[in-house]
ZAMI-110710 format. One line per field, with one value per atom (N, C-alpha, C): residue in one letter; residue number from 1; z, x, y. Coordinates in Angstrom, 2 decimals. Layout:
tivex <- A,...
bator <- NUM,...
z <- Z,...
x <- X,...
y <- Y,...
***
This chain:
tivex <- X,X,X,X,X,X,X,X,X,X,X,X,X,X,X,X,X,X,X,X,X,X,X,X,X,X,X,X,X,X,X,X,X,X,X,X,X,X,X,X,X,X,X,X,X,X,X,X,X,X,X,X,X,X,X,X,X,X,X,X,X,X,X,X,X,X,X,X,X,X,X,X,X,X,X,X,X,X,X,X,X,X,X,X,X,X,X,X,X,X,X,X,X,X,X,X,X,X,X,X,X,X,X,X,X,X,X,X,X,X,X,X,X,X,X,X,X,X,X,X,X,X,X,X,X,X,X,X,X,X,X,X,X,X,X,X,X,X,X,X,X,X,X,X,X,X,X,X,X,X,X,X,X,X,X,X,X,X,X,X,X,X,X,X,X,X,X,X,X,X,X,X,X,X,X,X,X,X,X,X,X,X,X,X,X,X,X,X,X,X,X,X,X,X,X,X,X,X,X,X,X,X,X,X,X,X,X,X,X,X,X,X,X,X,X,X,X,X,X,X,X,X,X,X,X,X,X,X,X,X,X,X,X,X,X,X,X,X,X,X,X,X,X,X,X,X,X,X,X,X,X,X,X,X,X,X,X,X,X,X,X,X,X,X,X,X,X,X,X,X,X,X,X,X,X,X,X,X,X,X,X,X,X,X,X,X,X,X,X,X,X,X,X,X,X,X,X,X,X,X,X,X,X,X,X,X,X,X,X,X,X,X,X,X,X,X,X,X,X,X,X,X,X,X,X,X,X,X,X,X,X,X,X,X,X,X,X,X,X,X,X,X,X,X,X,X,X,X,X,X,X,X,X,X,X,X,X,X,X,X,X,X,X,X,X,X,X,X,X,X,X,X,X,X,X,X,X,X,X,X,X,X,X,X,X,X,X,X,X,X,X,X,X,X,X,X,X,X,X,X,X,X,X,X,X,X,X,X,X,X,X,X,X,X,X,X,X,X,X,X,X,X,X,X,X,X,X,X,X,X,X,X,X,X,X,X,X,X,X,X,X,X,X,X,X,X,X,X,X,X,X,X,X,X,X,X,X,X,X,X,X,X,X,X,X,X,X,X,X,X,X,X,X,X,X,X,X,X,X,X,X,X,X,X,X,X,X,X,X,X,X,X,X,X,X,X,X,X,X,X,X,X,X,X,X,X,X,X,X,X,X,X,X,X,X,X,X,X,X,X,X,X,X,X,X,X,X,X,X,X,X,X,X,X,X,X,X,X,X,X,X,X,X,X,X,X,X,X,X,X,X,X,X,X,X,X,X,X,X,X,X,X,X,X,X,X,X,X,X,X,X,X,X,X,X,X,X,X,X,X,X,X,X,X,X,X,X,X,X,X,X,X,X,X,X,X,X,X,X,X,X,X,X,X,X,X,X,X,X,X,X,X,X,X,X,X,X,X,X,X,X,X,X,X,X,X,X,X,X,X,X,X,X,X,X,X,X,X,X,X,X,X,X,X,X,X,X,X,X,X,X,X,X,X,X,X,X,X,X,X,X,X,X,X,X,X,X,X,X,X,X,X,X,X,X,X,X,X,X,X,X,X,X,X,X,X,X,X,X,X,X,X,X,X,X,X,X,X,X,X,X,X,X,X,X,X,X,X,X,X,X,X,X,X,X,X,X,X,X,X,X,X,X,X,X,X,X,X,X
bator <- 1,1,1,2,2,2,3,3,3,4,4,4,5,5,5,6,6,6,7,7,7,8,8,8,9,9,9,10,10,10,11,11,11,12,12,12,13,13,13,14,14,14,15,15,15,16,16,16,17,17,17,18,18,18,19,19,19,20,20,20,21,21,21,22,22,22,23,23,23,24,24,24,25,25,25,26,26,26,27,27,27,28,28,28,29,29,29,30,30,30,31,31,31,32,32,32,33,33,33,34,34,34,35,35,35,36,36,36,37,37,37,38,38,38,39,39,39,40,40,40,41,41,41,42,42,42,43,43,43,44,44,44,45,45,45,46,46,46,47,47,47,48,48,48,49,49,49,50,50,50,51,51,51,52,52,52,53,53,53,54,54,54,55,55,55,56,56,56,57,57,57,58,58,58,59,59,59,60,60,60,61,61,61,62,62,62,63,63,63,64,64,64,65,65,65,66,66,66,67,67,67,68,68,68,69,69,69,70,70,70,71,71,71,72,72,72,73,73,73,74,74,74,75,75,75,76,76,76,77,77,77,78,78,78,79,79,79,80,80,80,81,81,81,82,82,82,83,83,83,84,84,84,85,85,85,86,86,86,87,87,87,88,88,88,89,89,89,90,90,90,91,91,91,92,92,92,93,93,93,94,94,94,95,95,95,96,96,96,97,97,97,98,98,98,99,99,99,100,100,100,101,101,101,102,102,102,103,103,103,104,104,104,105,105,105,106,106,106,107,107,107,108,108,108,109,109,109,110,110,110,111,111,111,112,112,112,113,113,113,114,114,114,115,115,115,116,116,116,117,117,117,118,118,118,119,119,119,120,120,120,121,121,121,122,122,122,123,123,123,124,124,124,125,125,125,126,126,126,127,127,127,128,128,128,129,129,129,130,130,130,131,131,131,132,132,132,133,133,133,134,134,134,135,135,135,136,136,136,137,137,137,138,138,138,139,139,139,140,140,140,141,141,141,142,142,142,143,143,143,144,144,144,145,145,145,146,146,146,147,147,147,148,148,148,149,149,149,150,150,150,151,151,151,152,152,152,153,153,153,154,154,154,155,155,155,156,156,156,157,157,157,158,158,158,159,159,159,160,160,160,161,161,161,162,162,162,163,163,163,164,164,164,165,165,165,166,166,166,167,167,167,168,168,168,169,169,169,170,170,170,171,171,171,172,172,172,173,173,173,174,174,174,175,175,175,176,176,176,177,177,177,178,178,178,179,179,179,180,180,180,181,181,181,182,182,182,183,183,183,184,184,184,185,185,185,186,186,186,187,187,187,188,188,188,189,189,189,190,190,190,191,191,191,192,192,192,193,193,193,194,194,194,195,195,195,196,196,196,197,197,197,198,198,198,199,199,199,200,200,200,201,201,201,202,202,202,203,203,203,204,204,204,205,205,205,206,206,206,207,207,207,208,208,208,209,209,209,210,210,210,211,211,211,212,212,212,213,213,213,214,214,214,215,215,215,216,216,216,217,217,217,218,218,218,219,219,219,220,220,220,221,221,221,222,222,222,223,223,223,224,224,224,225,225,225,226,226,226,227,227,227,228,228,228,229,229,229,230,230,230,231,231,231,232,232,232,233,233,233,234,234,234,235,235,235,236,236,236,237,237,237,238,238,238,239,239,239,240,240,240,241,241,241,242,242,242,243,243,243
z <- 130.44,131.58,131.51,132.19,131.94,133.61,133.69,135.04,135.66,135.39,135.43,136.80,137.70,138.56,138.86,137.29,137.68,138.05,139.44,139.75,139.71,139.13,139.55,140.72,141.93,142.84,143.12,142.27,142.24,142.33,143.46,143.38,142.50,142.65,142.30,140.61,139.49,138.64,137.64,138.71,138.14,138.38,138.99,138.92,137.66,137.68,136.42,134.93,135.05,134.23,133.77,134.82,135.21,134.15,134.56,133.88,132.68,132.04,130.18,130.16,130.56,129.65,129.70,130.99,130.70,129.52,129.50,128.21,126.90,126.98,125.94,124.43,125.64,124.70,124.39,124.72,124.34,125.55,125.14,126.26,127.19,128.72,129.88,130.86,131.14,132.18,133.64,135.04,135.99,136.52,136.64,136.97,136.11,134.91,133.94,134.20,134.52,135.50,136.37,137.19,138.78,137.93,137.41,137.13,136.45,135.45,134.69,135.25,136.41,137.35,138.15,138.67,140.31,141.80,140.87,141.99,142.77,143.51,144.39,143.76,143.85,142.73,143.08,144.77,144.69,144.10,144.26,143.13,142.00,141.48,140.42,139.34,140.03,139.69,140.17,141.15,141.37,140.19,139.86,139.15,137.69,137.19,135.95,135.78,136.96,136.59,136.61,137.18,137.03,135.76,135.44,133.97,132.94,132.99,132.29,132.25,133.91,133.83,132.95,132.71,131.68,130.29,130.01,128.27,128.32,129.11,128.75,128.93,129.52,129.42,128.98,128.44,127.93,127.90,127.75,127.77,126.07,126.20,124.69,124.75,123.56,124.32,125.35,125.53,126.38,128.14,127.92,129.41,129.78,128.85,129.24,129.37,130.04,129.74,128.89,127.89,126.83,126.91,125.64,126.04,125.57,125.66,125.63,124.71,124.10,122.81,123.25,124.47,124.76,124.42,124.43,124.20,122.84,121.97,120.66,119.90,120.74,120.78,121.10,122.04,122.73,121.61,120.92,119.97,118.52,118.03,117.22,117.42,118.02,118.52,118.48,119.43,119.43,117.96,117.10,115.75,114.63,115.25,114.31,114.54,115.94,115.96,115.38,115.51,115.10,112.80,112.89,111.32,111.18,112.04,111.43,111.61,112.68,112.63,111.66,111.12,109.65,108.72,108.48,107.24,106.42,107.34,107.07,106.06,106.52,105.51,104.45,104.83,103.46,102.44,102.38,101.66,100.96,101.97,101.10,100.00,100.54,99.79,98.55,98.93,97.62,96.00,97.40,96.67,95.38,95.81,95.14,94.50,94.56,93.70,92.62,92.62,91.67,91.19,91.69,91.27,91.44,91.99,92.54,93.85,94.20,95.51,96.10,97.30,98.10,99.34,99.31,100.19,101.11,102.42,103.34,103.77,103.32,104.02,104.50,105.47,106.54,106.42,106.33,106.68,107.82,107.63,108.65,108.47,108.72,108.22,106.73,106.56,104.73,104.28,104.79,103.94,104.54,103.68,104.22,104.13,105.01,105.55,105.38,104.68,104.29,105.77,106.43,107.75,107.42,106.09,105.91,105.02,104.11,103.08,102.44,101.20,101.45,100.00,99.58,98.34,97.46,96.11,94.89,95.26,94.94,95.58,94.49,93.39,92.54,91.15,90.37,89.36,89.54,88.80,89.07,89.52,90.66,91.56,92.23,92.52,92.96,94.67,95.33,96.57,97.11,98.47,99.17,100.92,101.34,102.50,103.71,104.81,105.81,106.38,106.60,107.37,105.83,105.09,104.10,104.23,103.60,103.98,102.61,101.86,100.48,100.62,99.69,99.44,99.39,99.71,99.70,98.04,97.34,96.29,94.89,94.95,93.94,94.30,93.51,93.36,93.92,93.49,93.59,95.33,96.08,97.72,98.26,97.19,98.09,97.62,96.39,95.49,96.90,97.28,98.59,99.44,100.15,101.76,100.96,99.99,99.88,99.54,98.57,98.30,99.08,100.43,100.92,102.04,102.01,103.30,103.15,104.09,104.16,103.15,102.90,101.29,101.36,102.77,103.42,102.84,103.59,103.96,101.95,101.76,99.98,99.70,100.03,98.48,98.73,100.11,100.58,99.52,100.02,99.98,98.21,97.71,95.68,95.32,96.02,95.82,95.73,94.13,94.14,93.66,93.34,93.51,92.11,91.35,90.37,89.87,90.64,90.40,90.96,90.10,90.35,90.86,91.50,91.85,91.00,89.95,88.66,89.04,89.14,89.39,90.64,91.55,92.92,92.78,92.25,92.10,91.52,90.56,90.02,90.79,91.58,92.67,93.58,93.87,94.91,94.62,92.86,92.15,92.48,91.50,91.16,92.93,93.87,94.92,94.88,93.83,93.80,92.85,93.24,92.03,91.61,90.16,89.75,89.68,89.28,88.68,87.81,86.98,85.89,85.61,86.41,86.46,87.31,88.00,88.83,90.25,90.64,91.48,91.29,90.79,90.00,88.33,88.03,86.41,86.20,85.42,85.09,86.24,87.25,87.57,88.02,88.12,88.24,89.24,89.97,91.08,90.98,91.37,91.87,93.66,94.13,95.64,95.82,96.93,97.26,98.95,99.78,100.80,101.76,102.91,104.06,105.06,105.20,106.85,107.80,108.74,110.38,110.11,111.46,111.85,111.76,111.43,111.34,109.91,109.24,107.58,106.93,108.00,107.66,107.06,105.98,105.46,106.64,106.49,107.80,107.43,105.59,104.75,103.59,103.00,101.61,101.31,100.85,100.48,99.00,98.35,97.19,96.11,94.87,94.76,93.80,93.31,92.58,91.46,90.34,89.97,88.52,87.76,86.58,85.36,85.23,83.52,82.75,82.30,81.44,81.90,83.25,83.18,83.73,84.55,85.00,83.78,82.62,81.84,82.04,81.02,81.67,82.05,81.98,82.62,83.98,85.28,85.87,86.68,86.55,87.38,86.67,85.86,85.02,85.11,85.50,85.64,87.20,88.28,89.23,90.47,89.67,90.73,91.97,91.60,91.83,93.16,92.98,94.12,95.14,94.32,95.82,96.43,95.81,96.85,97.73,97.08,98.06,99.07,98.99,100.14,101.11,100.48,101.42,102.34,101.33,102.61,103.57,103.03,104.29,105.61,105.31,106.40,106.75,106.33,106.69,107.60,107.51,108.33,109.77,109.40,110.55,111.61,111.06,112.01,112.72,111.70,112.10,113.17,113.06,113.78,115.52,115.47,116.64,117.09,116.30,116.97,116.46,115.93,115.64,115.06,114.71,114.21,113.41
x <- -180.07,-179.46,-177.95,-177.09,-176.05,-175.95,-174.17,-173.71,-173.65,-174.48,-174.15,-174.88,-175.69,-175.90,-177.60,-178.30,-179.60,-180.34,-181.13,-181.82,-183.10,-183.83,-185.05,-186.23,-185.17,-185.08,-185.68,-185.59,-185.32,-183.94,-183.16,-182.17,-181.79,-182.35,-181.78,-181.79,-182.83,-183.24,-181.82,-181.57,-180.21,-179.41,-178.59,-177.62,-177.35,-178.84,-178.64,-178.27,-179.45,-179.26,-177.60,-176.68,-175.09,-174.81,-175.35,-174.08,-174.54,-175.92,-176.62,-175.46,-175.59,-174.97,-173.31,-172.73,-171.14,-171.17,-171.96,-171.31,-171.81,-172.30,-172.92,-171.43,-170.49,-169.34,-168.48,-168.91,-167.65,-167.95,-167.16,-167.22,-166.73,-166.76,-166.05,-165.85,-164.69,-164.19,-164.95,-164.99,-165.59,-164.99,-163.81,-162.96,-163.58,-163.35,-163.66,-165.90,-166.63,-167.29,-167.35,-166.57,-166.75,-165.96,-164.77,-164.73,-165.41,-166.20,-167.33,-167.97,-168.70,-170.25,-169.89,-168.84,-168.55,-169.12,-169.83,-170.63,-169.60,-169.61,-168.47,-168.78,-167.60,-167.19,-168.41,-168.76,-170.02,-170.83,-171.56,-173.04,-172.79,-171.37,-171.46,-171.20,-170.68,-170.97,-172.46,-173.14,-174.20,-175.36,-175.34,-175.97,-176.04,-174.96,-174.46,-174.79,-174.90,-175.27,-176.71,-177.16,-179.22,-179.19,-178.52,-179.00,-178.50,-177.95,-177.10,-178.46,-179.15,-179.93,-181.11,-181.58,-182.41,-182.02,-181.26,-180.45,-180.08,-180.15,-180.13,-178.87,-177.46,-176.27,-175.56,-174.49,-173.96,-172.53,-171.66,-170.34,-169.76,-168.68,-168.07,-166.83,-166.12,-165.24,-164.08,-163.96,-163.12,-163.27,-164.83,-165.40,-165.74,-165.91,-166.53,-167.82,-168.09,-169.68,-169.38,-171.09,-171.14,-172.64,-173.33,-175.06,-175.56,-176.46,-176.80,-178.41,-178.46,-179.67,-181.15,-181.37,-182.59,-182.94,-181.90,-182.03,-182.28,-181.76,-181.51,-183.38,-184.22,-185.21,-186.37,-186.05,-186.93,-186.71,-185.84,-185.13,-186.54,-186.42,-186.52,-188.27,-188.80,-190.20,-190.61,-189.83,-190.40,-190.31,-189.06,-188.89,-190.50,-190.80,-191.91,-193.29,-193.21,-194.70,-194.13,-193.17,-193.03,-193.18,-192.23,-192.85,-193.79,-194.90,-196.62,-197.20,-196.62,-197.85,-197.58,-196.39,-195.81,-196.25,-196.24,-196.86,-198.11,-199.25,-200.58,-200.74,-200.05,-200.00,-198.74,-198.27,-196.88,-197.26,-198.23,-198.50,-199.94,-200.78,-201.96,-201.33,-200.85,-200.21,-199.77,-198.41,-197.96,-198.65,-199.59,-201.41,-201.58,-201.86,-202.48,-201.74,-200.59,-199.54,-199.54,-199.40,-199.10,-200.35,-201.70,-203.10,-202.92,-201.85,-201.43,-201.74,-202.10,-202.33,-200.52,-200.19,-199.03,-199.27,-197.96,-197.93,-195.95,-196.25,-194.99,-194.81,-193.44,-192.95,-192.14,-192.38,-190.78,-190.64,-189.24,-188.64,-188.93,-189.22,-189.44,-189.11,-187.97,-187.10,-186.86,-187.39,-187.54,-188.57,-189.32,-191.00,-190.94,-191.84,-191.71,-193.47,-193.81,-194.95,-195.75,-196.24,-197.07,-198.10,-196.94,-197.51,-198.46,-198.34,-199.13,-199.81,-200.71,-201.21,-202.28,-201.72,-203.57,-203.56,-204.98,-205.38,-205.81,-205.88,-206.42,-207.72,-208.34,-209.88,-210.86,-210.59,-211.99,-210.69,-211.58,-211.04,-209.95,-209.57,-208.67,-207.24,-207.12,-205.89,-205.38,-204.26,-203.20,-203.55,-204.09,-204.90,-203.66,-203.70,-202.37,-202.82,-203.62,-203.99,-202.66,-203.33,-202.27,-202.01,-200.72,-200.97,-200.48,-200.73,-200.33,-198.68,-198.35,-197.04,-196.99,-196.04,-195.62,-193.59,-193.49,-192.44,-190.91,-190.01,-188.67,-188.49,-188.61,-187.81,-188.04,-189.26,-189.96,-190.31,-190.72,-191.02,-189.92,-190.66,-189.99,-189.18,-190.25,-190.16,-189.00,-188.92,-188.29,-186.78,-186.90,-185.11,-184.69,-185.45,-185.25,-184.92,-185.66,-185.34,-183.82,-183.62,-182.65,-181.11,-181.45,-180.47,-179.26,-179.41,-178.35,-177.88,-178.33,-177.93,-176.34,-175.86,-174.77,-174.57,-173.10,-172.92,-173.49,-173.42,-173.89,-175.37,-176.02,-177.27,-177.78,-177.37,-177.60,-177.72,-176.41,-176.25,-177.17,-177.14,-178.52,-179.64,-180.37,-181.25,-181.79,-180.90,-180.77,-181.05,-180.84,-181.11,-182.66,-183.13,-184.65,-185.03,-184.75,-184.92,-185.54,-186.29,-186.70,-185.65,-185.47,-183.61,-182.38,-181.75,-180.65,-179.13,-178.07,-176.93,-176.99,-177.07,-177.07,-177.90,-179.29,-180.09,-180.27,-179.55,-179.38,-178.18,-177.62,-176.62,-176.45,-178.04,-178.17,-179.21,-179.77,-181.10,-180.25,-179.12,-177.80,-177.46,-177.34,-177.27,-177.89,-178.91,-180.05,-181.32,-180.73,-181.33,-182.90,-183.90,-185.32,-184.87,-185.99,-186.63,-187.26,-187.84,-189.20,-189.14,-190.37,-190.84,-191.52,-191.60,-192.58,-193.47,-194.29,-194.59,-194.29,-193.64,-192.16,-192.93,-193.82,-194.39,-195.58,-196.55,-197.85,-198.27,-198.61,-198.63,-199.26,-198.92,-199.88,-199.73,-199.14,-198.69,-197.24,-197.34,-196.00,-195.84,-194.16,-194.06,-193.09,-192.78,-191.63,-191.35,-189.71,-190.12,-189.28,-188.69,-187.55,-187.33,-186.16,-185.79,-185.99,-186.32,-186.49,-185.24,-184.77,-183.39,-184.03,-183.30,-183.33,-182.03,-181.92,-180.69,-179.56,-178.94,-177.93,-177.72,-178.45,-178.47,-179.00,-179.58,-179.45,-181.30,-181.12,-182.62,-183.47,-184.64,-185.13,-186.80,-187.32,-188.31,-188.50,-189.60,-189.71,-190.51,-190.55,-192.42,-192.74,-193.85,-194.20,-195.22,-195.34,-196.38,-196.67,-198.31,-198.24,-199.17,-199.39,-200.52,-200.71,-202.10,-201.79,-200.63,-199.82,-198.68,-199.19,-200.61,-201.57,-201.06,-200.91,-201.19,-199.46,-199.18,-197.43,-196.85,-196.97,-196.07,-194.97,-194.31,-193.41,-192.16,-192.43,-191.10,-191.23,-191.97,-192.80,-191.57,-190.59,-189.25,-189.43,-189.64,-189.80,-190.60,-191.99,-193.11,-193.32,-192.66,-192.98,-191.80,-190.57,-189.27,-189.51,-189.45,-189.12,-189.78,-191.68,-192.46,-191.99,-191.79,-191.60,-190.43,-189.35,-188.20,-188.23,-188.93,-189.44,-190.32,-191.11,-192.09,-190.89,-190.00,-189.22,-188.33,-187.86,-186.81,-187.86,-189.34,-189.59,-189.99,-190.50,-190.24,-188.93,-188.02,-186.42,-186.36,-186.51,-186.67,-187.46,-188.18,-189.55,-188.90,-187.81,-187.35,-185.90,-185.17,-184.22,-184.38,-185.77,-185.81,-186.38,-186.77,-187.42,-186.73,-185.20,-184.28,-184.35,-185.72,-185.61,-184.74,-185.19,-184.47,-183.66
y <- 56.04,56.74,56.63,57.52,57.59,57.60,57.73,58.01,59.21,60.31,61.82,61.82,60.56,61.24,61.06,61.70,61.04,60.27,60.48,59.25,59.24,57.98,57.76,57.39,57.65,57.02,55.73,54.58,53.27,53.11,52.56,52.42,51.40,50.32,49.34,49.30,49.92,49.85,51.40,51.89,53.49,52.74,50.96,50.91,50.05,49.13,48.25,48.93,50.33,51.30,51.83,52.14,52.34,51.04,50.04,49.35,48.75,48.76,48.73,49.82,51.16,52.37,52.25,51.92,51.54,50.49,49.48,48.58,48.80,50.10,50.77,51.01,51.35,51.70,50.71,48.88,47.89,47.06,45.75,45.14,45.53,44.93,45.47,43.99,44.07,43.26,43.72,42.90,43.41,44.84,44.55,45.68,46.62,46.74,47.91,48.10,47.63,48.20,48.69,48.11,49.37,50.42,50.59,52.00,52.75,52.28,53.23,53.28,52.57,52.97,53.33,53.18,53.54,52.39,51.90,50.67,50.13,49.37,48.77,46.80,46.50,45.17,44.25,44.00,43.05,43.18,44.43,45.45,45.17,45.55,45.44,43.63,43.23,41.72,41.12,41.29,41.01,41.07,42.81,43.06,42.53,42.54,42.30,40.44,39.85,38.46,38.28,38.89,39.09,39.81,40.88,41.48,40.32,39.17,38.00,37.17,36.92,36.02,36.29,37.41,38.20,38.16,38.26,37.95,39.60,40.30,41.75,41.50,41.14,41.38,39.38,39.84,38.33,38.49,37.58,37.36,37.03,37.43,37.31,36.34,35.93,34.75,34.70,35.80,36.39,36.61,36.39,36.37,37.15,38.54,39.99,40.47,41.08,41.13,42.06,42.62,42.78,43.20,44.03,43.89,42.79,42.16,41.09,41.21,39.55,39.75,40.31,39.89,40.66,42.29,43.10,44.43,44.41,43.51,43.80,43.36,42.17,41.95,42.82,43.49,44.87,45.77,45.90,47.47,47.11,45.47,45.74,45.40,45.25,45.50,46.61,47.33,48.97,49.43,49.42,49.60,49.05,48.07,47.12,48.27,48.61,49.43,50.81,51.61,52.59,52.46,51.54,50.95,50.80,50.24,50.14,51.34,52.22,53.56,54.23,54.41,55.50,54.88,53.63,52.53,53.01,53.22,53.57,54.58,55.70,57.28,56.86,56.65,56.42,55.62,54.47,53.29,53.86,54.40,55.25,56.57,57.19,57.63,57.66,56.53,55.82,55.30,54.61,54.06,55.03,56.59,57.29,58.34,57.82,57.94,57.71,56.00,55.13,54.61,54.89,54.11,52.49,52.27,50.84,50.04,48.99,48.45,48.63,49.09,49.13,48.32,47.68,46.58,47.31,46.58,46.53,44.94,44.62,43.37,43.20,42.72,42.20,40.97,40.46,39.41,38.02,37.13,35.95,34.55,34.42,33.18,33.29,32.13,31.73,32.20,33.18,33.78,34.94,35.80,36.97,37.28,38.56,38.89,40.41,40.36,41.50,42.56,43.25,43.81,44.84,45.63,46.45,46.92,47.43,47.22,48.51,49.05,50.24,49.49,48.79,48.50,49.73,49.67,50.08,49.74,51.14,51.04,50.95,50.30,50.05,49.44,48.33,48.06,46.70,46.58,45.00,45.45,44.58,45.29,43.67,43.69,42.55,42.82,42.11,42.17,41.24,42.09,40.97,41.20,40.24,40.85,40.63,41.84,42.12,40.90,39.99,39.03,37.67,37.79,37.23,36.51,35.49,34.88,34.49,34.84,34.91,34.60,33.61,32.57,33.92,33.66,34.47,34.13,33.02,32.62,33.48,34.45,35.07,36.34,38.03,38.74,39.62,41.09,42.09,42.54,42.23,42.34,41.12,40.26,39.05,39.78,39.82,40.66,41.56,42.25,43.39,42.60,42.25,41.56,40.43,40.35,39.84,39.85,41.17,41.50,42.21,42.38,43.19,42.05,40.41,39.50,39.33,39.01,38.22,37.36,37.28,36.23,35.00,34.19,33.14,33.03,33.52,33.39,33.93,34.98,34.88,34.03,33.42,31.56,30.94,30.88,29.52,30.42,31.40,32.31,31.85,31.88,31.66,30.52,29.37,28.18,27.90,27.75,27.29,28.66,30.44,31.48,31.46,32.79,32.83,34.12,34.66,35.60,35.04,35.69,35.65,36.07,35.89,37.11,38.12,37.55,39.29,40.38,39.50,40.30,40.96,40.43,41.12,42.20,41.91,42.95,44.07,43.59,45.18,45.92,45.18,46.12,46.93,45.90,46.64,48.26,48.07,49.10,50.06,49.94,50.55,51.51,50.20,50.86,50.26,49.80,49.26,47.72,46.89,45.86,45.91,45.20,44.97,43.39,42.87,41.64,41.52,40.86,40.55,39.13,39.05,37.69,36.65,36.41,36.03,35.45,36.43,35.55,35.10,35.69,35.56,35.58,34.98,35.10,36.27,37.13,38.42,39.21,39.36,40.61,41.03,42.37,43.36,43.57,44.09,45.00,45.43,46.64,47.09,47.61,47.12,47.14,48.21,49.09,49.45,49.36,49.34,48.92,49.91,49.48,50.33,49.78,51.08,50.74,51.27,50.54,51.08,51.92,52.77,53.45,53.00,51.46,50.97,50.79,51.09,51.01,49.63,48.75,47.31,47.80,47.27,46.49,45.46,46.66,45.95,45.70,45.96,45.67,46.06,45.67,46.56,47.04,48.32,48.82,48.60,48.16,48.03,48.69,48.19,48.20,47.37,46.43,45.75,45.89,45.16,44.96,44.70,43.97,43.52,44.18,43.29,43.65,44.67,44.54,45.45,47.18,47.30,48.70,48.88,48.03,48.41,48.46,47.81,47.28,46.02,45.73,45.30,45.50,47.03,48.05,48.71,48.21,48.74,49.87,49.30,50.43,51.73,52.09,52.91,54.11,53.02,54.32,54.49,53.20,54.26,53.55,53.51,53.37,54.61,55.73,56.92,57.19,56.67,57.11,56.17,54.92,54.20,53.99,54.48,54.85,56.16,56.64,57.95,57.40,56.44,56.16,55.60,54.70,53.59,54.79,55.84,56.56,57.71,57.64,58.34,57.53,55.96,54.96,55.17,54.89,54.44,56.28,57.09,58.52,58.51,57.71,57.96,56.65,55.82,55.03,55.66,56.31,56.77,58.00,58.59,59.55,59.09,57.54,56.82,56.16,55.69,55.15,53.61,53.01,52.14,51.35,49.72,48.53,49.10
***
């Protein structure tokens, strides 16, 4: 909601609304609220300290209010289901693309999590069930969720890793990873990155499966499909607003 006027007639719920959307554009001093909402200074300090007590609004060092982490928590939730309903068709897909099991992982601390999954439906296939928690330090998916962190959180990130800066720096490149062995003996993957609307890497879609048939060039034979799968996730979020 903006200040143009519309109401829901909840009063109280169009003013809180007034002032998420004034600090939509930067922080704001109290003063610099009442003039973007128009509220009168009590309302608008009132309000702004209940939307504080919620995490929905917060202060910066300056003493300004600001939006606050709760919104940023709500954003990337809604983002997570809009990522799992597109997941399903993009990853079958991919599947039968590549004659490969396709996997989706997101990020979770130090491990990352296999939210979505369409297996290779007959024959020997790299099985990774949904729900699965697989190590940051190894494979193609971890190179992804890793390669675009903060320098910080990288270095730590490398320590103990089965790649390396080089090798992150050429996925940076290149835009996909592969692996060869790296996390499992005898099998392959190649990953490529999914963004939210802010451009930030926000997972990776894959695919895996015995050396025998990927090779051990697996970027090769099927970089191509699965960066195509990753930017039509990274679309289906940008178009929902998501993470």
């Amino acid at each position: 909601m903006d200040n143009t006027g519309v109401s829901s007639g909840v009063g109280v719920l169009d003013k809180a609304a007034l002032v998420l959307s004034a600090l939509e554009s930067g922080p704001a001093t109290l003063a610099g609220l009442v003039g973007a909402t128009g509220l009168a200074r009590p309302t608008a300090h009132r309000l702004a300290v209940a939307l504080e007590h919620h995490r929905m609004v917060a202060r910066d060092m300056q003493g300004r209010f600001i939006l606050g982490p709760r919104l940023a928590e709500l954003a990337a939730a809604a983002g997570e289901d809009r990522l799992l309903a597109s997941a399903g068709p993009v990853l079958t897909h991919l599947r039968d693309v590549t004659g490969e099991s396709a996997q989706l992982y997101r990020r979770q601390g130090e491990m990352r999590i296999c939210v979505a999954a369409a297996e290779r439906l007959s024959g020997l296939r790299d099985t990774v069930p949904v729900g699965s928690t697989l190590p940051m330090k190894a494979g193609s998916a971890a190179q992804i969720l890793m390669a675009w962190e903060e320098p910080e959180r990288l270095h730590r990130g490398l320590q103990g890793a089965r790649f390396t800066a080089t090798a992150l720096s050429g996925v940076r490149r290149r835009g996909w990873a592969q692996s060869i062995g790296e996390r499992e003996p005898g099998v392959a993957s190649v990953s490529a990155p999914v963004r939210g609307p802010s451009n930030r890497v926000v997972a990776a879609v894959s695919v895996s499966g015995p050396i025998e048939r990927l090779t051990r060039h697996p970027g090769r034979m099927h970089a191509q499909a699965i960066v195509d799968a990753a930017a039509r996730l990274s679309e289906s979020l940008r178009r929902g607003g998501g993470i």
